[in-house]
mmCIF file as gemmi writes it, N, C-alpha and C atoms, coordinates in Angstrom:
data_model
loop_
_atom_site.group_PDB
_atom_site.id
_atom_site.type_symbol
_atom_site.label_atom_id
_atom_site.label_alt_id
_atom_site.label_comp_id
_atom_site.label_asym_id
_atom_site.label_entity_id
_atom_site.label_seq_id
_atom_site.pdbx_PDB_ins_code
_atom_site.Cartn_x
_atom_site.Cartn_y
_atom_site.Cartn_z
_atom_site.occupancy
_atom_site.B_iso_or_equiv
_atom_site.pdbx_formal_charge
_atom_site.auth_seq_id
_atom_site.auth_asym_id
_atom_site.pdbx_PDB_model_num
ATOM 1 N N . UNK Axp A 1 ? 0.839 -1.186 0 1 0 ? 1 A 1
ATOM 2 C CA . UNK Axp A 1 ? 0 0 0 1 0 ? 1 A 1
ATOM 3 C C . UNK Axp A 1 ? 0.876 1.239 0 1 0 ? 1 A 1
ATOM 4 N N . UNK Axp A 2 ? 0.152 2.057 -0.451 1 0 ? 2 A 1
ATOM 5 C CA . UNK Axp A 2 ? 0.576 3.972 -0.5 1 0 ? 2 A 1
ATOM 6 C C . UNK Axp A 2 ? 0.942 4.364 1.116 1 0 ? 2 A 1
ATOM 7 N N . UNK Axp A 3 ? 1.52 5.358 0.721 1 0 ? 3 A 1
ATOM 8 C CA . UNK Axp A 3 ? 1.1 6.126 1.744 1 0 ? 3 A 1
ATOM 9 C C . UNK Axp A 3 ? 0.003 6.759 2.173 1 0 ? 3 A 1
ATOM 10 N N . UNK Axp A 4 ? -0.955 7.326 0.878 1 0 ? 4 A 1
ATOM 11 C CA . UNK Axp A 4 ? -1.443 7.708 0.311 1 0 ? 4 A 1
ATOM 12 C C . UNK Axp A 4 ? -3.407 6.986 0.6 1 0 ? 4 A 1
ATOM 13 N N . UNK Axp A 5 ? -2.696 5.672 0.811 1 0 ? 5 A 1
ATOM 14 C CA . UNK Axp A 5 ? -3.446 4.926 0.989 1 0 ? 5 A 1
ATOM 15 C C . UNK Axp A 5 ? -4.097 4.704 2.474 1 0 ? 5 A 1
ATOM 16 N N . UNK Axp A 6 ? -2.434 4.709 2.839 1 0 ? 6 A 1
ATOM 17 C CA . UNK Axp A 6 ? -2.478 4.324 4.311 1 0 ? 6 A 1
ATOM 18 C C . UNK Axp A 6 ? -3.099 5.577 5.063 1 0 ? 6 A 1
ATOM 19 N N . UNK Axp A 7 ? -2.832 6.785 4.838 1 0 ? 7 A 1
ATOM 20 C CA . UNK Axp A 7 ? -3.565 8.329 5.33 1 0 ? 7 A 1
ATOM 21 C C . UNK Axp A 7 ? -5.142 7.926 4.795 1 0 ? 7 A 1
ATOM 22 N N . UNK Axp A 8 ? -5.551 7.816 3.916 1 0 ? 8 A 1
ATOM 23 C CA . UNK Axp A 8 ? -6.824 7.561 3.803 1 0 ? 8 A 1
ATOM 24 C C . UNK Axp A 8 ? -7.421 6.393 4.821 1 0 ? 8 A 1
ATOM 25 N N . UNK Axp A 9 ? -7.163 5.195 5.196 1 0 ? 9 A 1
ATOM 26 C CA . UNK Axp A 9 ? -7.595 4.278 5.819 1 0 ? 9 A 1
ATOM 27 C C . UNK Axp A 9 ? -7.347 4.316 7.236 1 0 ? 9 A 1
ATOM 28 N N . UNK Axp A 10 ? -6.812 5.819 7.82 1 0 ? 10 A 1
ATOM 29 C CA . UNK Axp A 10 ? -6.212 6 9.54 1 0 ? 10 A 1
ATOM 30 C C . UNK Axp A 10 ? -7.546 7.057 9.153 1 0 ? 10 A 1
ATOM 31 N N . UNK Axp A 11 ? -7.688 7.775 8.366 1 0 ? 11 A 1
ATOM 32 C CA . UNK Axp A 11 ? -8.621 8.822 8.503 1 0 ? 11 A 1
ATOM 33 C C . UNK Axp A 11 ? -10.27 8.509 8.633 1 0 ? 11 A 1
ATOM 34 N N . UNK Axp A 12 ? -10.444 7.256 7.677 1 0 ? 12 A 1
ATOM 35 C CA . UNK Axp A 12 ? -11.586 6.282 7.748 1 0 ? 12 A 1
ATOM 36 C C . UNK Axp A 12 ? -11.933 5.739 9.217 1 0 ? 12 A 1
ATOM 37 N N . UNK Axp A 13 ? -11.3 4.984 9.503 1 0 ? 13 A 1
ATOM 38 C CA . UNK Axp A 13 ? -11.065 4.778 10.914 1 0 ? 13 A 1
ATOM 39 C C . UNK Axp A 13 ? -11.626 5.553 12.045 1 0 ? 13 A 1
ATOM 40 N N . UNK Axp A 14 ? -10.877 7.222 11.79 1 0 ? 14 A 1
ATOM 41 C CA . UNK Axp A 14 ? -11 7.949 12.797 1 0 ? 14 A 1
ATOM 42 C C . UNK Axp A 14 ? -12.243 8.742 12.357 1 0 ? 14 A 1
ATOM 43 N N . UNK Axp A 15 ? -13.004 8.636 11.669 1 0 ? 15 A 1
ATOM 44 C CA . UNK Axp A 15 ? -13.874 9.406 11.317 1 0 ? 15 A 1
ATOM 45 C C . UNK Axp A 15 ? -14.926 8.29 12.098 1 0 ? 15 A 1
ATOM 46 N N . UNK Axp A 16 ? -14.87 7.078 11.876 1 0 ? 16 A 1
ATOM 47 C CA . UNK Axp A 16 ? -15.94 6.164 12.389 1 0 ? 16 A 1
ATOM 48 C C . UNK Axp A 16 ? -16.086 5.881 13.643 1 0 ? 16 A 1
ATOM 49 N N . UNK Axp A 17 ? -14.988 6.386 14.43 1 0 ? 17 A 1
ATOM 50 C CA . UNK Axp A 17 ? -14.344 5.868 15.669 1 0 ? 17 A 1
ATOM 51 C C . UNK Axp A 17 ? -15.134 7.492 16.286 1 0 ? 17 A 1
ATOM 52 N N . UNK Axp A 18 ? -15.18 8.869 15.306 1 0 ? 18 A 1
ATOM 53 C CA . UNK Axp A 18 ? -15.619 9.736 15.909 1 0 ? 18 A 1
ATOM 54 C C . UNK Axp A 18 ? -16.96 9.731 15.791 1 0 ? 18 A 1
ATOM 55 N N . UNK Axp A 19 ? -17.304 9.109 14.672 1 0 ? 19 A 1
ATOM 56 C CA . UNK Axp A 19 ? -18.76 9.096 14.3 1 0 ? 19 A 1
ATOM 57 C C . UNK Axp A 19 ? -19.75 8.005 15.734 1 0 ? 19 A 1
ATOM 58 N N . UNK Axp A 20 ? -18.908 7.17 15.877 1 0 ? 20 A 1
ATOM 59 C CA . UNK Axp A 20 ? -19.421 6.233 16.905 1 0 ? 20 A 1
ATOM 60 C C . UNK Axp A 20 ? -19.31 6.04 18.298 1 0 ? 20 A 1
ATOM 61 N N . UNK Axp A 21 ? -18.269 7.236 18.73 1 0 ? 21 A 1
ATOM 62 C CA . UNK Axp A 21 ? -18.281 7.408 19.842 1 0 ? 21 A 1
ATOM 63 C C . UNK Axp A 21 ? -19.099 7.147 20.831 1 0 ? 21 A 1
ATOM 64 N N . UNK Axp A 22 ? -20.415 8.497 20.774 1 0 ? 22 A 1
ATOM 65 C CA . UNK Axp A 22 ? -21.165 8.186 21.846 1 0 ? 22 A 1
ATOM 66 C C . UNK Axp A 22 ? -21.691 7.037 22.441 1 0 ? 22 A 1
ATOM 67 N N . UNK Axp A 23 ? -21.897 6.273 21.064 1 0 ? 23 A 1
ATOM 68 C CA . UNK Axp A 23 ? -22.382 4.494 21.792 1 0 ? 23 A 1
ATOM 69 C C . UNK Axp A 23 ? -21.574 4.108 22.681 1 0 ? 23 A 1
ATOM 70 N N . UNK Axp A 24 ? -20.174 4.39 21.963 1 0 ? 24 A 1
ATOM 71 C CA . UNK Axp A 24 ? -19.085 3.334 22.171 1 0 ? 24 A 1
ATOM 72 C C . UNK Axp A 24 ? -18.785 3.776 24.301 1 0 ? 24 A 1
ATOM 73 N N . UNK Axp A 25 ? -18.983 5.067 23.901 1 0 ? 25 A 1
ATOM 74 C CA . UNK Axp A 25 ? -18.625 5.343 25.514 1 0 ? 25 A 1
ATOM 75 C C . UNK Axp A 25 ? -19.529 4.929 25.981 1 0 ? 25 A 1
ATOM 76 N N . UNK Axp A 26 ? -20.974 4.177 26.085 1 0 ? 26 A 1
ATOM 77 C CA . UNK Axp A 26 ? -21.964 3.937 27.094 1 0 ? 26 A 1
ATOM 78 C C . UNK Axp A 26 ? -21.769 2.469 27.276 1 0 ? 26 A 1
ATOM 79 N N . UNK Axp A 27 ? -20.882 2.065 26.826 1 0 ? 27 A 1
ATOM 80 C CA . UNK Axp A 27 ? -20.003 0.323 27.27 1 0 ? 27 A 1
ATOM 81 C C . UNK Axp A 27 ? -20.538 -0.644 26.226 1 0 ? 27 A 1
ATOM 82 N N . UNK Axp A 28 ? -21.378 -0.54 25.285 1 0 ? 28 A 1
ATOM 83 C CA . UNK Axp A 28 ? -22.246 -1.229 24.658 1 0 ? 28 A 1
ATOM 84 C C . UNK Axp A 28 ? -22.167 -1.107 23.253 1 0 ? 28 A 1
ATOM 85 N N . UNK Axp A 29 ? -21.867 -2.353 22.617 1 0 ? 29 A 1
ATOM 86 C CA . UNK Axp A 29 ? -21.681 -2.448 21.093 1 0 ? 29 A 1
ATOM 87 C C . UNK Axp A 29 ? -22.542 -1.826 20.554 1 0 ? 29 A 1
ATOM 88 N N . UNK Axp A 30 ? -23.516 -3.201 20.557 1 0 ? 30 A 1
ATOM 89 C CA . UNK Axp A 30 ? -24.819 -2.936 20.036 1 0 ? 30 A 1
ATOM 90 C C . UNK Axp A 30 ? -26.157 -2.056 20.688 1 0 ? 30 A 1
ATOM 91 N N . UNK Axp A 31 ? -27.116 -1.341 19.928 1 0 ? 31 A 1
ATOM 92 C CA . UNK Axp A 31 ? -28.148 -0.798 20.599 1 0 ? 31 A 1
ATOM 93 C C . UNK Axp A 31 ? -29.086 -1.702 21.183 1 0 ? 31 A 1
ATOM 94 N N . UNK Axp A 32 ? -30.063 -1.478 22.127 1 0 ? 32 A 1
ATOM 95 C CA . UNK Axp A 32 ? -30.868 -2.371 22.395 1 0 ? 32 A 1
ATOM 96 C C . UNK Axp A 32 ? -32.067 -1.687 21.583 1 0 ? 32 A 1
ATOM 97 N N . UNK Axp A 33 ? -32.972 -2.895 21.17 1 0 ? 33 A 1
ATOM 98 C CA . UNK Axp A 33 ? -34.317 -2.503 20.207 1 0 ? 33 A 1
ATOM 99 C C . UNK Axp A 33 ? -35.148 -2.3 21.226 1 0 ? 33 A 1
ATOM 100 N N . UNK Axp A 34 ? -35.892 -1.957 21.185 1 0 ? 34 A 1
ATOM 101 C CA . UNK Axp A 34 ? -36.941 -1.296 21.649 1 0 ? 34 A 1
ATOM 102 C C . UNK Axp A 34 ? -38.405 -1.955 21.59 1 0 ? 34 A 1
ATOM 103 N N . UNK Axp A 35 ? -39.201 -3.568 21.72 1 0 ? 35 A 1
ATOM 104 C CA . UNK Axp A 35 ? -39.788 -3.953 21.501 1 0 ? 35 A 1
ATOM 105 C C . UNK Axp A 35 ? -40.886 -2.726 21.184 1 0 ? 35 A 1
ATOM 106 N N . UNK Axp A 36 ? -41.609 -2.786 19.933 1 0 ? 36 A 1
ATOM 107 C CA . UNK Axp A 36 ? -42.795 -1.648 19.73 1 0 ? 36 A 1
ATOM 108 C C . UNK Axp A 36 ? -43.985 -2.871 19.588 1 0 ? 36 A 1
ATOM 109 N N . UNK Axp A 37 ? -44.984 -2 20.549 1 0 ? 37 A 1
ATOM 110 C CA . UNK Axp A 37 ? -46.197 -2.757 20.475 1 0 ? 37 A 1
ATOM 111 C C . UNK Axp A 37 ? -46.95 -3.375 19.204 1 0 ? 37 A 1
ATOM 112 N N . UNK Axp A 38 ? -47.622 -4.429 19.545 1 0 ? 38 A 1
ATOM 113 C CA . UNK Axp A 38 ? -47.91 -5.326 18.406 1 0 ? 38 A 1
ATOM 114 C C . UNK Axp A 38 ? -49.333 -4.315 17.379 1 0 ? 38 A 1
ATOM 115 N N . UNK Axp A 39 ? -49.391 -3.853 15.881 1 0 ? 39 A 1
ATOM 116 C CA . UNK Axp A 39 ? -50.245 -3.36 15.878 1 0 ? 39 A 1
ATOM 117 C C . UNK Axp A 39 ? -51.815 -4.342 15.629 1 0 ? 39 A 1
ATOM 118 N N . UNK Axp A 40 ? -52.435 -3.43 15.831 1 0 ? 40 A 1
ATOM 119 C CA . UNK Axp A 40 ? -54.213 -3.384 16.316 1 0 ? 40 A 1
ATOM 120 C C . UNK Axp A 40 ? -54.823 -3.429 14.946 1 0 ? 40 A 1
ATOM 121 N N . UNK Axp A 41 ? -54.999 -3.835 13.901 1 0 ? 41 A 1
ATOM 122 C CA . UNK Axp A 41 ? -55.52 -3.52 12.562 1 0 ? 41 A 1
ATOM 123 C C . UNK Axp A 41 ? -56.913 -4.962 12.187 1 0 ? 41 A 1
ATOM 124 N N . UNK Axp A 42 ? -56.381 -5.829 12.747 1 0 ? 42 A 1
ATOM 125 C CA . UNK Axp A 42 ? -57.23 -7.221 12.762 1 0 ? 42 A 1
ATOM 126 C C . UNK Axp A 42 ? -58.68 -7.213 13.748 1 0 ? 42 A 1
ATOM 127 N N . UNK Axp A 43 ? -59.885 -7.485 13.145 1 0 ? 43 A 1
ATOM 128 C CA . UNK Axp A 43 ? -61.126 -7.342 13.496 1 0 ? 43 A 1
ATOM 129 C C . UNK Axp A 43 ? -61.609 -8.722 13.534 1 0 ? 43 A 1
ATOM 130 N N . UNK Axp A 44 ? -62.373 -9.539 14.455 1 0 ? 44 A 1
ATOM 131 C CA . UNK Axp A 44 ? -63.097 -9.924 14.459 1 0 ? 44 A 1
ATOM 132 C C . UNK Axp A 44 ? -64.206 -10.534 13.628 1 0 ? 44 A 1
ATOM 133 N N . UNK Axp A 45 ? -64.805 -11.21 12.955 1 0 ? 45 A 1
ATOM 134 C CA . UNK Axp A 45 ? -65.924 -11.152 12.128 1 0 ? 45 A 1
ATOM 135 C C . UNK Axp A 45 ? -66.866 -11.65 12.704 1 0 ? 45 A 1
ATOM 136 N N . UNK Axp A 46 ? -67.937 -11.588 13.105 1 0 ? 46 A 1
ATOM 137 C CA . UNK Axp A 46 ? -69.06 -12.73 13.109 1 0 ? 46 A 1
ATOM 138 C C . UNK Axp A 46 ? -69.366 -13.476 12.043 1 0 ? 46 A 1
ATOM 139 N N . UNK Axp A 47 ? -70.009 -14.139 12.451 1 0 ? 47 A 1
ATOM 140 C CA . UNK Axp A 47 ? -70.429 -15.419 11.299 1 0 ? 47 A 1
ATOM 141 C C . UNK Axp A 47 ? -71.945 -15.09 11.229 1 0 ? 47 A 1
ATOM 142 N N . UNK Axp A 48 ? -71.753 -14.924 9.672 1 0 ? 48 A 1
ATOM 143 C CA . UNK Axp A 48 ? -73.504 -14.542 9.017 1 0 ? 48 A 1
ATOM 144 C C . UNK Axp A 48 ? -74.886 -15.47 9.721 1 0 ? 48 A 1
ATOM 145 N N . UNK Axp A 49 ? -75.57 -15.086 10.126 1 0 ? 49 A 1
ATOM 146 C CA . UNK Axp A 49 ? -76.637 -16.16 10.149 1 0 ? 49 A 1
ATOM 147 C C . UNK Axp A 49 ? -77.489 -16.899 9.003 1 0 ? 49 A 1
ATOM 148 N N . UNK Axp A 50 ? -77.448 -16.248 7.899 1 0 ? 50 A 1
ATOM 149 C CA . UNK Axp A 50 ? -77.883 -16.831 6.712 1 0 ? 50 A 1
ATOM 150 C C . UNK Axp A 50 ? -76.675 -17.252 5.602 1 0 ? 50 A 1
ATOM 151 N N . UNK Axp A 51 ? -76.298 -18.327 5.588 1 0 ? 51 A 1
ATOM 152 C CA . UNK Axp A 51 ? -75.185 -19.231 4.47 1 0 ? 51 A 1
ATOM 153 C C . UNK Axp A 51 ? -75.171 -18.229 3.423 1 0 ? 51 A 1
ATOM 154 N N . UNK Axp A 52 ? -76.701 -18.191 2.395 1 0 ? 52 A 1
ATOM 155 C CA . UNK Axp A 52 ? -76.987 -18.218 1.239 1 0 ? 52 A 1
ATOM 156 C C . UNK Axp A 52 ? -76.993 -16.919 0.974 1 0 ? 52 A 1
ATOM 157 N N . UNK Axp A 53 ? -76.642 -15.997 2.101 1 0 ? 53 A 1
ATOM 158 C CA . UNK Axp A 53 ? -76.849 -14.71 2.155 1 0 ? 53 A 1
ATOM 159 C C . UNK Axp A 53 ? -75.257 -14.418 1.631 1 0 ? 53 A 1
ATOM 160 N N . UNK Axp A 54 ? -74.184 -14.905 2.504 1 0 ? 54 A 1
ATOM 161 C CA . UNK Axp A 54 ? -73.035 -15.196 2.568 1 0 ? 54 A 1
ATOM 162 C C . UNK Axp A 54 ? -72.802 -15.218 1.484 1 0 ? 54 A 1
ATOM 163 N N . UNK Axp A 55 ? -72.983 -16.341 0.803 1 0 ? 55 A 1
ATOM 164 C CA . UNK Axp A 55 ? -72.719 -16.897 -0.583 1 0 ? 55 A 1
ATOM 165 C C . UNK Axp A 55 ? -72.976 -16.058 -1.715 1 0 ? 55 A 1
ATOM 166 N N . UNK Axp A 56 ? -74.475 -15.444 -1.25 1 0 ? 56 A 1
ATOM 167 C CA . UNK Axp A 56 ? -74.322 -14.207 -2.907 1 0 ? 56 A 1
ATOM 168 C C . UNK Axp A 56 ? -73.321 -13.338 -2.553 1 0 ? 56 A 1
ATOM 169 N N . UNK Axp A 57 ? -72.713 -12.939 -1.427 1 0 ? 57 A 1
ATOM 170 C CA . UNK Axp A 57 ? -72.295 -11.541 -0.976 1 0 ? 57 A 1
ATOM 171 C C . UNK Axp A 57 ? -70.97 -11.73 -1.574 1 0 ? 57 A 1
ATOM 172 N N . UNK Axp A 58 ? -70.098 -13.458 -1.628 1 0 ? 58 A 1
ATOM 173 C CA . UNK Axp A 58 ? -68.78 -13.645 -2.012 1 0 ? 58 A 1
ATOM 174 C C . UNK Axp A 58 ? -68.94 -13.457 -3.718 1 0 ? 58 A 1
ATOM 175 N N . UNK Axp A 59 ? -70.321 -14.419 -3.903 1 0 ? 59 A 1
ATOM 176 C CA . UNK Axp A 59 ? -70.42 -14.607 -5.594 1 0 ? 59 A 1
ATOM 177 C C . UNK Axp A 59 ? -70.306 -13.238 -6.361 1 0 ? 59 A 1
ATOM 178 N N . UNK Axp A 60 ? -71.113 -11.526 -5.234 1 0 ? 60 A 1
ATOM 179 C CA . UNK Axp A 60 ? -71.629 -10.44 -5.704 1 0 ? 60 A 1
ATOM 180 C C . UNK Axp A 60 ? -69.919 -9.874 -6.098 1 0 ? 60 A 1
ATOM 181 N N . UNK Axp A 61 ? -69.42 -10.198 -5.06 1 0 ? 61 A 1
ATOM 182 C CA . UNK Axp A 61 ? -68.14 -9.517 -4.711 1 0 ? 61 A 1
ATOM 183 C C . UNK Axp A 61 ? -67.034 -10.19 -5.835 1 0 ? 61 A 1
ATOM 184 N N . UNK Axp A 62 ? -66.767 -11.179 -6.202 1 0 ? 62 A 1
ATOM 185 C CA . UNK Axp A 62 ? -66.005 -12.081 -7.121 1 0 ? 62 A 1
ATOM 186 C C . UNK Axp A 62 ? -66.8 -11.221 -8.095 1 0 ? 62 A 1
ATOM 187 N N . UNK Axp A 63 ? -67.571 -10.901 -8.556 1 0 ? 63 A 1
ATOM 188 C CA . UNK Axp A 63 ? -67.808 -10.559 -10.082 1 0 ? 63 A 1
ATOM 189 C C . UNK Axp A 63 ? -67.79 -9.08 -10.208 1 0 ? 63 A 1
ATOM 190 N N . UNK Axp A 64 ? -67.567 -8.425 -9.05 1 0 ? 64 A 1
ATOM 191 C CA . UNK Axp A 64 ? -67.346 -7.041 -9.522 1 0 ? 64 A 1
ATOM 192 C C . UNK Axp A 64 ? -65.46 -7.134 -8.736 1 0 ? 64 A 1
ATOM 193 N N . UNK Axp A 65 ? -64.89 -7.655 -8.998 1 0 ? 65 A 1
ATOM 194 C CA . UNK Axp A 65 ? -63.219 -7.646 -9.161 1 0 ? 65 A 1
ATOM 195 C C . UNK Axp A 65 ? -63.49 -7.432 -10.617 1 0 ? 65 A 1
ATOM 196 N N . UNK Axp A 66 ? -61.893 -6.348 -10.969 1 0 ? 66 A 1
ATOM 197 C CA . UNK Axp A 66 ? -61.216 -6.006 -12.393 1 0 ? 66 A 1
ATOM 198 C C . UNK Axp A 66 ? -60.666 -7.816 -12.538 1 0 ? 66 A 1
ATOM 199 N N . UNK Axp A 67 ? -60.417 -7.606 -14.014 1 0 ? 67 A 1
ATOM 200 C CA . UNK Axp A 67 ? -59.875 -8.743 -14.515 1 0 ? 67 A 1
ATOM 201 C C . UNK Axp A 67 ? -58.965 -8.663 -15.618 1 0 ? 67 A 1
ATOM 202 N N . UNK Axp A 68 ? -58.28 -9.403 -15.961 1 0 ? 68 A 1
ATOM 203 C CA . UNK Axp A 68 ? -57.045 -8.977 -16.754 1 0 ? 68 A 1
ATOM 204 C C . UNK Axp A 68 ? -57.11 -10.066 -17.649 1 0 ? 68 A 1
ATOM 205 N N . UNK Axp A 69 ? -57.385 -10.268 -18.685 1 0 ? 69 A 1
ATOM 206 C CA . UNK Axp A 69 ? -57.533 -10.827 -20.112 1 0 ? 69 A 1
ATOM 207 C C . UNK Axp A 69 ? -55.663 -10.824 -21.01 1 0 ? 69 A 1
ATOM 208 N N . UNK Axp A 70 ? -55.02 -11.447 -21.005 1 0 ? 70 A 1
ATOM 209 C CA . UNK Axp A 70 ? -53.797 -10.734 -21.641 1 0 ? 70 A 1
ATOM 210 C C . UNK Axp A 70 ? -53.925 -10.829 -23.251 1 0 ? 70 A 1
ATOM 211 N N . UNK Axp A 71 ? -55.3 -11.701 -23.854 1 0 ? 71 A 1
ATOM 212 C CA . UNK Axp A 71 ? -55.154 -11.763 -25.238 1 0 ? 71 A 1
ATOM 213 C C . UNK Axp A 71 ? -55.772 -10.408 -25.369 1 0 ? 71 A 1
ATOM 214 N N . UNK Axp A 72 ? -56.753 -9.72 -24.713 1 0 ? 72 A 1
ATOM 215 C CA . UNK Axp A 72 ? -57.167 -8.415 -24.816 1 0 ? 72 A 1
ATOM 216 C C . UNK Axp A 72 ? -56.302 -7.306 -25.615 1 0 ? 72 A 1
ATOM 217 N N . UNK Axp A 73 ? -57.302 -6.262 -26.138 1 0 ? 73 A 1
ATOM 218 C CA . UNK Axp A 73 ? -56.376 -5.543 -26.933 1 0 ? 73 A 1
ATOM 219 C C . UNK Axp A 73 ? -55.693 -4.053 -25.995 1 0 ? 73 A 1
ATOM 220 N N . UNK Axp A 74 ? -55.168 -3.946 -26.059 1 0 ? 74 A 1
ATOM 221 C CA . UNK Axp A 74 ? -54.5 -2.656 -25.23 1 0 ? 74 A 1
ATOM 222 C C . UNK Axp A 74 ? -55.176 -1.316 -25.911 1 0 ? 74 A 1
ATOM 223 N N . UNK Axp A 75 ? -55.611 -0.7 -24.561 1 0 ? 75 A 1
ATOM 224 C CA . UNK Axp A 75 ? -56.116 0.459 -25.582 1 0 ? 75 A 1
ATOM 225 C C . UNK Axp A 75 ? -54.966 1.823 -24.397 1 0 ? 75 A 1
ATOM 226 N N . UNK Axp A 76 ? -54.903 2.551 -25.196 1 0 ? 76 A 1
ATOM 227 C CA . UNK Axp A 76 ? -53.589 3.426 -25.716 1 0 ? 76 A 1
ATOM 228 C C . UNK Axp A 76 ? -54.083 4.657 -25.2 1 0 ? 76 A 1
């Protein structure tokens, strides 16, 4: 190696060594994580009392989804 080299890779060093200090002085490599509470987004459902009610509501719902044809013609 350079000298050239070697001044660049003491300076690397000391830049990271300054950059990382503060951790480094609180005795501890690594940070500790912070468990964050589990989120809340998931509901419950009841269960329909009528099956057949159910059943149109999936059948209603399946036929108004978009659909993607790829022999279709592209419109521009």
């Amino acid at each position: 190696m350079s000298v050239f080299g070697l001044v660049l890779l003491a300076a690397a060093v000391v830049l990271l060594a300054a950059a990382e200090w503060p951790r480094l002085a609180k005795g501890r490599s690594m940070p500790l994580r912070r468990r964050r509470p589990p989120k809340r987004h998931l509901r419950v459902v009841e269960p329909e009392h009528d099956p057949e009610e159910f059943q149109r509501s999936v059948e209603r719902d399946l036929a108004n989804l978009p659909t993607y044809d790829p022999r279709a013609k592209r419109r521009d």
